[in-house]
C-alpha positions as CSV (number, residue, x, y, z in Angstrom):
1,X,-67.1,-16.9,17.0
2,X,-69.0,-15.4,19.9
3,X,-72.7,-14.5,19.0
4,X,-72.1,-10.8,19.4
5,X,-69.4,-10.9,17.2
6,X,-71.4,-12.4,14.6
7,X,-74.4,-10.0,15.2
8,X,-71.4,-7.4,14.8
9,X,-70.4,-8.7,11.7
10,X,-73.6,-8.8,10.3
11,X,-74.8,-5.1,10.8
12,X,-71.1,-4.5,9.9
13,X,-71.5,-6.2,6.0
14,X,-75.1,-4.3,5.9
15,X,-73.3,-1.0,6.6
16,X,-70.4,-1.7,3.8
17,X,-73.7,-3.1,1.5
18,X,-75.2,0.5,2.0
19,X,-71.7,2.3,1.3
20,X,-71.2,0.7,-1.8
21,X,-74.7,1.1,-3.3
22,X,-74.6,4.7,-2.6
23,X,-71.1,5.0,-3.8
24,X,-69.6,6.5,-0.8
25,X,-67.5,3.9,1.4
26,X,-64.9,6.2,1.6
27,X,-67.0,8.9,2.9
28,X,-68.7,7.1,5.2
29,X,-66.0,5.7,6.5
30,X,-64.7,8.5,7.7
31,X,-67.8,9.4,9.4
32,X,-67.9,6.4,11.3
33,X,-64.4,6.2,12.5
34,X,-64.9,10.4,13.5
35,X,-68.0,8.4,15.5
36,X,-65.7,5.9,16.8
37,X,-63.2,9.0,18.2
38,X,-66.1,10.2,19.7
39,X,-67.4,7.2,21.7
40,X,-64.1,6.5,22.3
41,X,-63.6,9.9,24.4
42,X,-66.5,10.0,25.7
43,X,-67.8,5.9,27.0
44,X,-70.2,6.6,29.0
45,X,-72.1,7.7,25.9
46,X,-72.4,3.7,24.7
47,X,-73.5,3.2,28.5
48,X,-76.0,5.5,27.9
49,X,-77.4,4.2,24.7
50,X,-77.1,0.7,26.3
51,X,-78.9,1.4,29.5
52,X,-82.5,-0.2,30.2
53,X,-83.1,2.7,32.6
54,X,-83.2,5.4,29.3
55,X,-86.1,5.5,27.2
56,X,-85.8,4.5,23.5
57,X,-86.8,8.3,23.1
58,X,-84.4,9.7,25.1
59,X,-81.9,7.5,23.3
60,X,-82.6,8.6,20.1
61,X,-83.3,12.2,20.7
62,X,-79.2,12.0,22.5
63,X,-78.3,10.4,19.6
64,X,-79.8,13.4,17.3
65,X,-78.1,15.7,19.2
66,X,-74.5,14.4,19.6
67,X,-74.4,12.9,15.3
68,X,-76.4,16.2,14.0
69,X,-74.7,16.8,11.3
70,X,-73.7,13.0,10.5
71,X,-74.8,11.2,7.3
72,X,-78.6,9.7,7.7
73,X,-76.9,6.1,7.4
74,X,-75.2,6.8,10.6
75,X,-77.8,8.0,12.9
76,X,-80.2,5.1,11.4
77,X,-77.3,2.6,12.3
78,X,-77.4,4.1,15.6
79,X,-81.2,4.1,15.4
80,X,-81.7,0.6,14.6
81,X,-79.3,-0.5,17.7
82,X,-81.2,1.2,19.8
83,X,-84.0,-0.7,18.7
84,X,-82.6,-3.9,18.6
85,X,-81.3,-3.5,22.4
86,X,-77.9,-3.7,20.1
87,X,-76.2,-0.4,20.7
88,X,-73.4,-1.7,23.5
89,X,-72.4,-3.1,19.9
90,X,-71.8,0.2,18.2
91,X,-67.8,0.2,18.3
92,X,-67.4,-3.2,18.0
93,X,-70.0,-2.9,14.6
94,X,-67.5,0.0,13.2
95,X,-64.4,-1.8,13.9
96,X,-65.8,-4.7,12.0
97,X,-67.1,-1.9,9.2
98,X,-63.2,-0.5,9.1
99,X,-61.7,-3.7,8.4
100,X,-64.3,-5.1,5.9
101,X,-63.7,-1.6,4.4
102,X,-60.0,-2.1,3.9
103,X,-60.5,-5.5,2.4
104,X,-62.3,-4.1,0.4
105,X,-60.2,-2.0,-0.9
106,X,-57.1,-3.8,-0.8
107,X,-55.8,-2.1,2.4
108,X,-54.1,-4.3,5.1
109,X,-54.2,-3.9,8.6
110,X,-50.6,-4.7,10.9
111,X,-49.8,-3.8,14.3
112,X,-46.2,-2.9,14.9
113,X,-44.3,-3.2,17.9
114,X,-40.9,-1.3,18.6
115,X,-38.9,-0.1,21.3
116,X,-39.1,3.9,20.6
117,X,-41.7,5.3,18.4
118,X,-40.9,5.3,14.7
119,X,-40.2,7.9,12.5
120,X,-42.4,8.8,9.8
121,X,-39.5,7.8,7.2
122,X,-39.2,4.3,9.1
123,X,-43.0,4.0,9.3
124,X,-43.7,4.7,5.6
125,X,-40.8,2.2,4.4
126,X,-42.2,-0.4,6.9
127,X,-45.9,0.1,6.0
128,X,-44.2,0.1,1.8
129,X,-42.8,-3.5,2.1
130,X,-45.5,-4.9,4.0
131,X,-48.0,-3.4,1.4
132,X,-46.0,-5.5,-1.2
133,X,-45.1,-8.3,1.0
134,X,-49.3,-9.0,1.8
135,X,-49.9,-7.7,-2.0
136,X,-52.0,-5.2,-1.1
137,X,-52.4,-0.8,-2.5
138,X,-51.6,0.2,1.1
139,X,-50.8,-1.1,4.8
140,X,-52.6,0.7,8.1
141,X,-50.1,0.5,11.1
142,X,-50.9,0.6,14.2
143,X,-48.1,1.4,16.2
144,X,-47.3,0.0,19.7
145,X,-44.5,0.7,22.1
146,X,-42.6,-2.4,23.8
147,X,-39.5,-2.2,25.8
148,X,-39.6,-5.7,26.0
149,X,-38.0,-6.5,22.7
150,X,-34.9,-4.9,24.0
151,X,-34.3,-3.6,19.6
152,X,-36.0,-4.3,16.7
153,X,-39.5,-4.2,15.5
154,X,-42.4,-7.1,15.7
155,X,-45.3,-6.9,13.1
156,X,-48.3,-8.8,13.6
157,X,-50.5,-9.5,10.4
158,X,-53.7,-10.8,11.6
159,X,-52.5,-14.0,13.3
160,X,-48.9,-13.9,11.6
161,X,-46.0,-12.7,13.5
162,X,-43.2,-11.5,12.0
163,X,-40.8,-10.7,14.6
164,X,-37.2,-9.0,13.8
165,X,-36.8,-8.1,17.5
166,X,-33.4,-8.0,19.4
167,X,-35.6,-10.2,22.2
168,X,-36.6,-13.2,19.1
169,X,-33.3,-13.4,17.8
170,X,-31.9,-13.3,22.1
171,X,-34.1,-16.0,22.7
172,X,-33.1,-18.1,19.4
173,X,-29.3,-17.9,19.9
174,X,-30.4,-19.1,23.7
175,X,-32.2,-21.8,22.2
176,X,-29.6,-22.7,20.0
177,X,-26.9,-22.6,22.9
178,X,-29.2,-25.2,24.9
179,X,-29.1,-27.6,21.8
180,X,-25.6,-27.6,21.3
């Protein structure tokens, strides 16, 4: 594990500590991941908060101005980055916060791969017996588009592969061919 990563984790846990002492993971969840949109459209914001150049105050006086109306929890996370000389962290901090969130409440994470995008019908079946499959209330899936597999879908569980893709069972019969 690289050190950021660990640093990451760490201010990640403290966050979830906070969440669940005050009772409101849930909310502030979703106030982190609508911070996570935000950073995410706009990246030269984290460049910003990250840059020696900037003042502290300047930092955190942007940082009062863009998260306004964000819960105090927030904007002292941010705060306390800034700080630390920590805030190039920031998304990698709430992805950490998002998925110690859903262990925590029995939420699994899967990436799924496919040829065309699913339908909602295909999505909520697939995300149902994966739910069940991991033993878990609910499944997240992230959905990816691959022409590769030719047909089929891939899912990816953390570093399980379960792979139902007209390219696998291609390659196994070609595998099988070779061994005959």
């Amino acid at each position: 594990m690289s050190v950021n990563i660990g640093i990451a984790n760490r201010y990640s846990m403290a966050l979830l500590e906070v969440a669940k002492e005050r009772d409101n993971v849930q909310e502030l969840t979703a106030e982190v991941t609508a911070v996570k949109d935000i950073l995410g459209q706009n990246p030269e914001f984290i460049s910003f908060l990250s840059s020696p150049a900037v003042s502290m105050k300047t930092k955190k006086e942007a940082v009062k101005a863009a998260f306004e109306s964000a819960d105090d929890v927030v904007s002292n996370l941010i705060y306390v980055l800034i700080d630390n000389k920590r805030a190039g962290l920031l998304l990698t901090i709430i992805d950490h916060y998002i998925s110690s969130v859903n262990a925590y409440l029995n939420v699994g994470e899967a990436d799924v791969y496919s040829v065309v995008e699913l339908s909602e019908t295909e999505e909520a079946k697939l995300a149902d017996a994966f739910a069940k499959f991991a033993n878990n209330k609910q499944m997240i899936l992230r959905k990816h588009i691959d022409a590769s597999l030719i047909g089929g879908v891939k899912v990816v569980m953390g570093s399980v592969v379960y792979d139902g893709s007209l390219r696998s069972k291609l390659n196994g019969l070609a595998h099988q061919i070779k061994m005959s």
